[in-house]
GUSE-890766 format. One record per residue (C-alpha): residue number from 0; residue in one letter; x, y, z. Coordinates in Angstrom, 1 decimal, always signed. Layout:
<sites>
site n NUM | res A | x X | y Y | z Z $
...
</sites>
This chain:
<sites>
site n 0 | res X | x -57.2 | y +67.0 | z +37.8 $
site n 1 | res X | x -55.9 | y +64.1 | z +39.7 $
site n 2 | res X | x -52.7 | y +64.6 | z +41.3 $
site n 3 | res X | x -50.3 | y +62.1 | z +43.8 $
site n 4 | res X | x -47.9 | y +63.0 | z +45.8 $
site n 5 | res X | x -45.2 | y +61.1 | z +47.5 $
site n 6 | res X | x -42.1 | y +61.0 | z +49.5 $
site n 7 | res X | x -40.6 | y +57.6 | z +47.7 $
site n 8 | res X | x -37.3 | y +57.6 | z +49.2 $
site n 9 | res X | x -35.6 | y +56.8 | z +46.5 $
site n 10 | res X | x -37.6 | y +53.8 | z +46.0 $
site n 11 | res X | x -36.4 | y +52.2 | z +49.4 $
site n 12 | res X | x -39.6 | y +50.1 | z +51.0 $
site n 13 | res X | x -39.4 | y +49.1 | z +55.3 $
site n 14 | res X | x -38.5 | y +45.6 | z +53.6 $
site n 15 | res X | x -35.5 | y +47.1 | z +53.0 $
site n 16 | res X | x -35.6 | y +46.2 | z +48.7 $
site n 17 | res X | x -35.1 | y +49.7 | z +46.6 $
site n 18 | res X | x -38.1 | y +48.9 | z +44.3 $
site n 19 | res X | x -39.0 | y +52.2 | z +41.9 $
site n 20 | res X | x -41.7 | y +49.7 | z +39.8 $
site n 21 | res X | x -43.3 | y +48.6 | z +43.2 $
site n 22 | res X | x -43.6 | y +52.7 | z +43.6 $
site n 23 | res X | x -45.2 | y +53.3 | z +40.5 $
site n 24 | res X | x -47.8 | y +50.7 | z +40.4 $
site n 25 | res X | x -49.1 | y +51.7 | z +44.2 $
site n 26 | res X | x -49.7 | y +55.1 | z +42.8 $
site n 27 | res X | x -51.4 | y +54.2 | z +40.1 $
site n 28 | res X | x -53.4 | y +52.0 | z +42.0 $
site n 29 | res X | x -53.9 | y +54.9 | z +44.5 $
site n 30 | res X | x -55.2 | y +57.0 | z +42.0 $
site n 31 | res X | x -54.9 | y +57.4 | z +37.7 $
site n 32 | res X | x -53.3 | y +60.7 | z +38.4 $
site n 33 | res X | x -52.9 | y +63.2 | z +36.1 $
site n 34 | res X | x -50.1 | y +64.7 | z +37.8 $
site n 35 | res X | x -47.1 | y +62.6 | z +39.9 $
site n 36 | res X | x -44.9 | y +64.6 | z +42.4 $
site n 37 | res X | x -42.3 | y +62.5 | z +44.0 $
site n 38 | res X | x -40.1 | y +63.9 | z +46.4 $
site n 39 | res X | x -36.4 | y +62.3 | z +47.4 $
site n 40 | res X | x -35.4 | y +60.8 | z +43.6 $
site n 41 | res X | x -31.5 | y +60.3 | z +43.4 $
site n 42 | res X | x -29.1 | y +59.6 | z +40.5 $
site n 43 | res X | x -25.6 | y +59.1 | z +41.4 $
site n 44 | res X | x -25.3 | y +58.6 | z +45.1 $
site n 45 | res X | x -24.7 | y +54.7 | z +45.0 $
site n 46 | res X | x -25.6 | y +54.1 | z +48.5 $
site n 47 | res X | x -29.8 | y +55.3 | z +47.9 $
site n 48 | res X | x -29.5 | y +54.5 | z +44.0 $
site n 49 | res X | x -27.4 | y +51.8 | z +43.3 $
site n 50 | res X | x -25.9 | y +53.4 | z +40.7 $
site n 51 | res X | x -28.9 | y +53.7 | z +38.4 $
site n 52 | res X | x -30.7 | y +57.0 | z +36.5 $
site n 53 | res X | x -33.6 | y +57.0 | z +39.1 $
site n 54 | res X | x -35.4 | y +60.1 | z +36.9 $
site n 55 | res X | x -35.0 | y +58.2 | z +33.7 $
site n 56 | res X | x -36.3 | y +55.0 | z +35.5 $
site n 57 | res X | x -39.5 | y +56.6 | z +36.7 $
site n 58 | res X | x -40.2 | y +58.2 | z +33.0 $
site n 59 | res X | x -39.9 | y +55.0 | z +31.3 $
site n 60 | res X | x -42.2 | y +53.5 | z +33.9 $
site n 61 | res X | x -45.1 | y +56.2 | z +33.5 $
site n 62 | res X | x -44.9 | y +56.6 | z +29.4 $
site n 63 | res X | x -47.0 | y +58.9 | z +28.1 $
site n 64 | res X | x -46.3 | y +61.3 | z +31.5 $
site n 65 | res X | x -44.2 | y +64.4 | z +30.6 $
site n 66 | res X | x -41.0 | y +63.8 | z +33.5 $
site n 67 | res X | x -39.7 | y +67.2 | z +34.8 $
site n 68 | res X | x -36.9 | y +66.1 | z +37.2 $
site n 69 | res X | x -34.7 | y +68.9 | z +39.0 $
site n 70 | res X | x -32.1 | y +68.5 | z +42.2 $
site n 71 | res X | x -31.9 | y +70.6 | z +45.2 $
site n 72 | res X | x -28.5 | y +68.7 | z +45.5 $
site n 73 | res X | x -25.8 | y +68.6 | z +42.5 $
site n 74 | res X | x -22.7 | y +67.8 | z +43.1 $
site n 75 | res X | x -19.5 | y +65.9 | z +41.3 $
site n 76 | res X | x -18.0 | y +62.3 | z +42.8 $
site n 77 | res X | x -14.1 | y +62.0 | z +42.5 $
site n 78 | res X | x -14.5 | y +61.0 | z +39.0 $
site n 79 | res X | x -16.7 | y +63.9 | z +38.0 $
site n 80 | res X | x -20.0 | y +62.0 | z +37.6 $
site n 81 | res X | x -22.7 | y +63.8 | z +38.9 $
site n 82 | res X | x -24.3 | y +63.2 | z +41.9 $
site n 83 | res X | x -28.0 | y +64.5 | z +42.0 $
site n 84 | res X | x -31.2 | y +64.2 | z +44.8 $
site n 85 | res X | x -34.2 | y +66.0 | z +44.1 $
site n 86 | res X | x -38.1 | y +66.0 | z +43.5 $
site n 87 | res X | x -39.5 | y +64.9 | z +39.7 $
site n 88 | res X | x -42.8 | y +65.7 | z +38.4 $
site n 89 | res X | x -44.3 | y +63.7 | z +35.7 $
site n 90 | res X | x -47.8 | y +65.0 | z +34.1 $
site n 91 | res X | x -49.7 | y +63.7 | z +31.3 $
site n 92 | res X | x -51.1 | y +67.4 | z +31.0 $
site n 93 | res X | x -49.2 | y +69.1 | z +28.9 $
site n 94 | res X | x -46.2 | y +71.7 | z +30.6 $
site n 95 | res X | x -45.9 | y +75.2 | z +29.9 $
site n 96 | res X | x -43.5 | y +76.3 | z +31.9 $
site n 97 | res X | x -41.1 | y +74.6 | z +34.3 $
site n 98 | res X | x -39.0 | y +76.6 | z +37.7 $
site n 99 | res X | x -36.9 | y +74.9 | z +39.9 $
site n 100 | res X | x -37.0 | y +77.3 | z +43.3 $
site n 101 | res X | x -33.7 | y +76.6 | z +45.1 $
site n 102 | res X | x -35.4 | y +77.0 | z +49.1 $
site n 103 | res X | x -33.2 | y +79.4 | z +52.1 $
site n 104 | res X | x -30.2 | y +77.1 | z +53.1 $
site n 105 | res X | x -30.0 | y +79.0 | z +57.0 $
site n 106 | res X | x -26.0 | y +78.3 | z +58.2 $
site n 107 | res X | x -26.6 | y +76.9 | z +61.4 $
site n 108 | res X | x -25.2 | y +74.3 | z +63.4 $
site n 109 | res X | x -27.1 | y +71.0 | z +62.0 $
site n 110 | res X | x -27.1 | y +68.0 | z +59.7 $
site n 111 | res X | x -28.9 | y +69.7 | z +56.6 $
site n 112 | res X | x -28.4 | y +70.1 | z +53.1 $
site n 113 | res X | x -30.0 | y +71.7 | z +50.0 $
site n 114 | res X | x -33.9 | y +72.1 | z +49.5 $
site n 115 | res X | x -35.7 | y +72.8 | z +46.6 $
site n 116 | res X | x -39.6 | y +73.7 | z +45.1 $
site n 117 | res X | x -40.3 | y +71.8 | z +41.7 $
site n 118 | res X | x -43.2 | y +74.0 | z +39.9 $
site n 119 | res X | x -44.6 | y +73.4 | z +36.9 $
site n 120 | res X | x -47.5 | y +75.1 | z +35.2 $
site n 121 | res X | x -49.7 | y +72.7 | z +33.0 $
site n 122 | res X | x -52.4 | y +73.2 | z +31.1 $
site n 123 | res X | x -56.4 | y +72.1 | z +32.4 $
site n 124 | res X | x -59.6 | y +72.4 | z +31.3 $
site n 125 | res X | x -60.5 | y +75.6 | z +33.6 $
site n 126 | res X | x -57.0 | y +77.5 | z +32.3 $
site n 127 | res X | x -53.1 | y +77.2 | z +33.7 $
site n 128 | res X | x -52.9 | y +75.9 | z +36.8 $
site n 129 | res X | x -49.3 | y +75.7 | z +39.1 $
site n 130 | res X | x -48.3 | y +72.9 | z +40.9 $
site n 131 | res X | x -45.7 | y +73.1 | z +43.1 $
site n 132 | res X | x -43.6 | y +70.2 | z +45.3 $
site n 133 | res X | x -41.4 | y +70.4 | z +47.5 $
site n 134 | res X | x -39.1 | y +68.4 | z +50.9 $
site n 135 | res X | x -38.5 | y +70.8 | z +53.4 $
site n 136 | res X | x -35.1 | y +70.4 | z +55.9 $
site n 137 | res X | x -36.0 | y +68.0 | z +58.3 $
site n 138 | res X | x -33.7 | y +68.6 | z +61.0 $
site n 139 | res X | x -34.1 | y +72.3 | z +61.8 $
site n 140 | res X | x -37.1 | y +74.1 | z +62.2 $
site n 141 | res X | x -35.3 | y +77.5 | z +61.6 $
site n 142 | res X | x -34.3 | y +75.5 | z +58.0 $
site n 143 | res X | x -38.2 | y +75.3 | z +57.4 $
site n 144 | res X | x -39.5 | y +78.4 | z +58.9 $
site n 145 | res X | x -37.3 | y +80.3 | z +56.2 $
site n 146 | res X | x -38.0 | y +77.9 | z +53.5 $
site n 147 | res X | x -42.2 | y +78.4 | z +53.8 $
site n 148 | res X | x -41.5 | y +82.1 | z +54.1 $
site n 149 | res X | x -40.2 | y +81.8 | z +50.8 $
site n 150 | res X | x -42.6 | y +79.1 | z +49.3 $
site n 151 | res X | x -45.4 | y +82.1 | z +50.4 $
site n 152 | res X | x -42.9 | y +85.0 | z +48.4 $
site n 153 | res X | x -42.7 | y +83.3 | z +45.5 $
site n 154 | res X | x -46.9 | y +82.5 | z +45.6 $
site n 155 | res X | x -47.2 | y +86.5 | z +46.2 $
site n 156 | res X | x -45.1 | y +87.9 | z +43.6 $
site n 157 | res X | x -46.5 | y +84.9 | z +40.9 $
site n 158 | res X | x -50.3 | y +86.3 | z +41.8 $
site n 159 | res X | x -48.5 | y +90.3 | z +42.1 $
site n 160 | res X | x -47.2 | y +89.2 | z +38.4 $
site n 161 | res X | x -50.4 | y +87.9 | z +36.6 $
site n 162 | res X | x -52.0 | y +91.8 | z +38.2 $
site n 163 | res X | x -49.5 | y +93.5 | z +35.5 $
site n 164 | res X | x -50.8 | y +95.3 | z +32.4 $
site n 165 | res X | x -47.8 | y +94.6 | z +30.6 $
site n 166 | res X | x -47.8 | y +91.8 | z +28.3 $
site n 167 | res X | x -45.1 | y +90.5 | z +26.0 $
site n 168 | res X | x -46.5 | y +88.8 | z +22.9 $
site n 169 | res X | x -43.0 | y +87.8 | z +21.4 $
site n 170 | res X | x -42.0 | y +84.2 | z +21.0 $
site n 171 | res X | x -38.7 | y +84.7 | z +22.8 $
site n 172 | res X | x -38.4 | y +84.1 | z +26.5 $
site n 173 | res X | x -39.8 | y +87.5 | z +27.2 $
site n 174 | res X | x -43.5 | y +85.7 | z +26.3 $
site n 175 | res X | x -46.0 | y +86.4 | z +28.8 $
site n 176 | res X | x -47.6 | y +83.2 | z +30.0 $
site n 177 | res X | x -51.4 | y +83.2 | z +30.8 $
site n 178 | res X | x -52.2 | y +83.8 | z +34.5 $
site n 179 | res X | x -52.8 | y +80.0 | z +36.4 $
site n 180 | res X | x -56.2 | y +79.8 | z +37.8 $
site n 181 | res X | x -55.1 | y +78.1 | z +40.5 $
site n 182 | res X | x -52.1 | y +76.5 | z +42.5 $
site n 183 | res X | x -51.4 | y +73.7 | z +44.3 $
site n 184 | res X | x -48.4 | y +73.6 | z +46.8 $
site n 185 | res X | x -47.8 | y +69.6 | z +48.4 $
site n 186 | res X | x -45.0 | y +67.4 | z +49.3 $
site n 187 | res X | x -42.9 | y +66.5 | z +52.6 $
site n 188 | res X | x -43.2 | y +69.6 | z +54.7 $
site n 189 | res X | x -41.4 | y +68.1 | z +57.7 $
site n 190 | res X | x -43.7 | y +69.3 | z +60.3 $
site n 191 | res X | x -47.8 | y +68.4 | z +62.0 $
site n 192 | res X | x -51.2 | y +70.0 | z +61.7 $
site n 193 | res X | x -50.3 | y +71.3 | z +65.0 $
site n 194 | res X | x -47.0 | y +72.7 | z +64.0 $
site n 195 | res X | x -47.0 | y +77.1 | z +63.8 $
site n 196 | res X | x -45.6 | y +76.4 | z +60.4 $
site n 197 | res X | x -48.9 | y +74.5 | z +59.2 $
site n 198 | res X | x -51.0 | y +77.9 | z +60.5 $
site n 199 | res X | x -48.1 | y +80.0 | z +58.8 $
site n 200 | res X | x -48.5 | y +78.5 | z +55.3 $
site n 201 | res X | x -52.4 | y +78.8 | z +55.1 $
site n 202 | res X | x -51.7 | y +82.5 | z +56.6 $
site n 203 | res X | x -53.6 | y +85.5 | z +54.8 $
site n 204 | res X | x -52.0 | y +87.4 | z +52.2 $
site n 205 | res X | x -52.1 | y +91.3 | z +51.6 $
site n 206 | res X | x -53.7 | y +93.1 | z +48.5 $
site n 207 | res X | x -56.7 | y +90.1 | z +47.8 $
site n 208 | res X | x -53.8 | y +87.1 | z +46.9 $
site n 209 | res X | x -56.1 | y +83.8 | z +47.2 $
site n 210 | res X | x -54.5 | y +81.9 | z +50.5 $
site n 211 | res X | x -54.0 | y +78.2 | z +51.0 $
site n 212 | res X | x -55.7 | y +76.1 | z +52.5 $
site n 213 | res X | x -55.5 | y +72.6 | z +53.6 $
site n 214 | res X | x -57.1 | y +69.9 | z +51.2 $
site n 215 | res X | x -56.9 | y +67.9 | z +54.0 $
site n 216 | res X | x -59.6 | y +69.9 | z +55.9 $
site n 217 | res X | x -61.6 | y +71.4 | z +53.1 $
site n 218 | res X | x -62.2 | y +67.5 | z +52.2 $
site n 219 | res X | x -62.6 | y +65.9 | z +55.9 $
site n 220 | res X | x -63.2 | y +69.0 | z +58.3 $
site n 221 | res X | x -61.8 | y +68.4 | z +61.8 $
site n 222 | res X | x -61.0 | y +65.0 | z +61.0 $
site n 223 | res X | x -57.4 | y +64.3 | z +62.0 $
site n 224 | res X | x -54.7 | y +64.0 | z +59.5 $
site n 225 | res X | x -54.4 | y +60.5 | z +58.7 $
site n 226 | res X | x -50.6 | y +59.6 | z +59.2 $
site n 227 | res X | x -48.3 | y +59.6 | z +56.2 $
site n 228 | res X | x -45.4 | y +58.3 | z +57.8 $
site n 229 | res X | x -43.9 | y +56.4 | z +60.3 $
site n 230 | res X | x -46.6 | y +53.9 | z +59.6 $
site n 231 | res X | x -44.7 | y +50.9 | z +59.0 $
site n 232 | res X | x -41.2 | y +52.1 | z +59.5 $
site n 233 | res X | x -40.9 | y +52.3 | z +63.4 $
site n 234 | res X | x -36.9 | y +52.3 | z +63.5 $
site n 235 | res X | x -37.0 | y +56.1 | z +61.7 $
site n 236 | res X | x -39.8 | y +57.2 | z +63.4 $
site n 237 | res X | x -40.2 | y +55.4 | z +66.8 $
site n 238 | res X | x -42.8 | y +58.1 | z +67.7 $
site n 239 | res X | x -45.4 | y +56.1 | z +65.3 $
site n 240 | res X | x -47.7 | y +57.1 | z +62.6 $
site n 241 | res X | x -48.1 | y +60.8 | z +62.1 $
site n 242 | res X | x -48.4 | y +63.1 | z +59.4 $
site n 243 | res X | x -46.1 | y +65.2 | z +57.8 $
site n 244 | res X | x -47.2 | y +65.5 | z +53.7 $
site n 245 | res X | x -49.9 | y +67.5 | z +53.1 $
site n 246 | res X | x -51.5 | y +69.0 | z +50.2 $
site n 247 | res X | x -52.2 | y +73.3 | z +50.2 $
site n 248 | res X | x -54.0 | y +74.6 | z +47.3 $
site n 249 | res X | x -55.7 | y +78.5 | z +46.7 $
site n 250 | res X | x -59.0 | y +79.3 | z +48.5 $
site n 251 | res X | x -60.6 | y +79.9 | z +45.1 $
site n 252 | res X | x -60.2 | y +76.6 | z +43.7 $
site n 253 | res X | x -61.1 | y +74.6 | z +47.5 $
site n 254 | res X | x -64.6 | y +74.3 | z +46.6 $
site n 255 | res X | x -63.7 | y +71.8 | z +43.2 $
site n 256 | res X | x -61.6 | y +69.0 | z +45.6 $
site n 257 | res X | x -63.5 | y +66.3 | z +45.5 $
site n 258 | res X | x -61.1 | y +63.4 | z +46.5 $
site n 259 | res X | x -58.3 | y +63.8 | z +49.0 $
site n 260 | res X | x -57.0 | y +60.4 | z +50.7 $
site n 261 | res X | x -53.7 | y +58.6 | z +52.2 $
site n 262 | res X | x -52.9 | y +55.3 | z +51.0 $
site n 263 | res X | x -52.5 | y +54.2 | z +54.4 $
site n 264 | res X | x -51.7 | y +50.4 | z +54.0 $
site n 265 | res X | x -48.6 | y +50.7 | z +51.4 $
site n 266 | res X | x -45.3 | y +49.7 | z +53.1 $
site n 267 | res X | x -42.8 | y +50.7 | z +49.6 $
site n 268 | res X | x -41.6 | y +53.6 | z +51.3 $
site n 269 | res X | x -41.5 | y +55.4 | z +54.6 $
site n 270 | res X | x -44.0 | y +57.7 | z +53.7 $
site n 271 | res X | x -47.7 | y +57.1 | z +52.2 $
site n 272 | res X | x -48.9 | y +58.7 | z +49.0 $
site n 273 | res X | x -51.5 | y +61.0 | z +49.1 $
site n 274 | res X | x -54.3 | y +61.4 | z +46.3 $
site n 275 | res X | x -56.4 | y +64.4 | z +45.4 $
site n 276 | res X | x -59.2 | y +65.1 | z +43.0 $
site n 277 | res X | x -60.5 | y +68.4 | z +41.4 $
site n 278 | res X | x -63.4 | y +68.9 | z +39.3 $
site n 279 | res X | x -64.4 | y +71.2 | z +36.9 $
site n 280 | res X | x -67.0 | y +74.2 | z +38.0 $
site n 281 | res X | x -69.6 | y +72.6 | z +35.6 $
site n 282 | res X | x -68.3 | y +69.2 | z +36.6 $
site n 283 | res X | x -67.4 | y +68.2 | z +33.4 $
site n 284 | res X | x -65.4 | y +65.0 | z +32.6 $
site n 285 | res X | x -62.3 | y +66.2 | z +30.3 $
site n 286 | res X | x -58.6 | y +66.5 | z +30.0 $
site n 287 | res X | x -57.5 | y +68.3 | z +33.2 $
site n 288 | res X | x -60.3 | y +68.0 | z +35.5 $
site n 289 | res X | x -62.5 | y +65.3 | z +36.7 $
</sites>
């Protein structure tokens, strides 16, 4: 399975042009994903957009990908259109099952809005597997201390769930799905390797639920996290390049990444893309799995 992921900004490159082709085509030339998780798409807010269906943009540039677009933000302007910012998936595996995980929304005193996990469950080679992307709150660290706690809940209670004995067979939305063999949690968490919050995601769970890990350092040991942002784009991040998008998938599927790297030269958005590779246990070359 070959998945990209990507804080796009709405498109909006350090030249200043809003460019959602230009996006596309560096991913693709990053890697022939399987999987595309984009974070910061918008639909409605002129000022990032333009005015124009970003989510129906990015489907008809990837035909043949399956777009699953959801907003942490939905609102109404003065004339009742709607106003939406969120992440999209788009996956030429097929779906089985789409949840949009609105994150904790603390009420403290800070610039912040709405934040959101985009999972899907698609269908592989080995079995299910979830993929999960998400933007954390990058203005408050309370904002994303409460938002991983919750991206960890949800993990727990979807492995607690797949322990049940019950099953429902019906054809209704009462079906039981088969249990994902793996997940796969990435996107713009907001925060460094160094961060508590990077040691806090990739904590142990209770009762034998597989933890994350870092594709990062499964892949390139204690290498340091090659920056994916602030590379280009020095008047939003005058600290330089640094990284703050990472990849986490479970322990029992670190052993099949065979691929992860940051497209470090790209300049279309603020952040760089970042491109992993999973094989097969028998390394087989098929639908799913590389």
């Amino acid at each position: 399975m070959k998945l990209v992921t990507w804080n796009i900004q709405w498109g909006l490159g350090c030249d200043g042009n809003v460019d959602l082709e230009r996006i596309v085509k560096t991913a693709k030339a990053l890697s022939d994903a399987d999987i595309f998780c984009f974070q910061e798409i918008s639909h409605g807010f002129a000022p990032h957009d333009g005015g124009e269906d970003q989510p129906a943009i990015l489907a008809s540039l990837l035909p043949g990908y399956t777009p699953v677009f959801r907003p942490a933000v939905e609102r109404r302007d003065g004339n009742g259109r709607p106003q939406v910012f969120g992440n999209m998936i788009l996956s030429r595996l097929p779906v089985m099952d789409v949840t949009s995980h609105i994150l904790p929304w603390p009420a403290t005193e800070c610039r912040s809005m709405q934040r959101q996990a985009l999972e899907v469950v698609v269908a592989t080679d080995l079995g299910p597997f979830r993929i999960t992307t998400c933007h954390l709150e990058y203005h408050a660290d309370e904002h994303r201390r409460a938002q991983v706690e919750q991206i960890r809940k949800v993990h727990e209670e979807h492995e607690r769930r797949a322990r049940l004995t019950h099953r429902d067979v019906s054809e209704g939305p009462y079906r039981s799905l088969p249990a994902p063999v793996g997940a796969l949690v990435c996107g713009d968490f907001n925060l460094g390797p160094d961060d508590p919050l990077h040691a806090e995601m990739r904590k142990p769970f209770a009762s034998g639920v597989p933890a994350f890990v870092d594709a990062w350092t499964i892949r390139h040991g204690d290498a340091p996290h090659a920056p994916t942002t602030g590379v280009a784009d020095f008047t939003q991040w005058p600290q330089g390049p640094h990284c703050r998008d990472y990849i986490f998938v479970t322990e029992n599927v670190a052993d099949r990444i065979v691929d992860l790297r940051v497209d470090g030269e790209t300049t279309a958005s603020d952040h760089q893309p970042v491109a992993i590779t999973l094989r097969a246990s028998d390394a087989k070359v098929g639908t799913g799995f590389a």
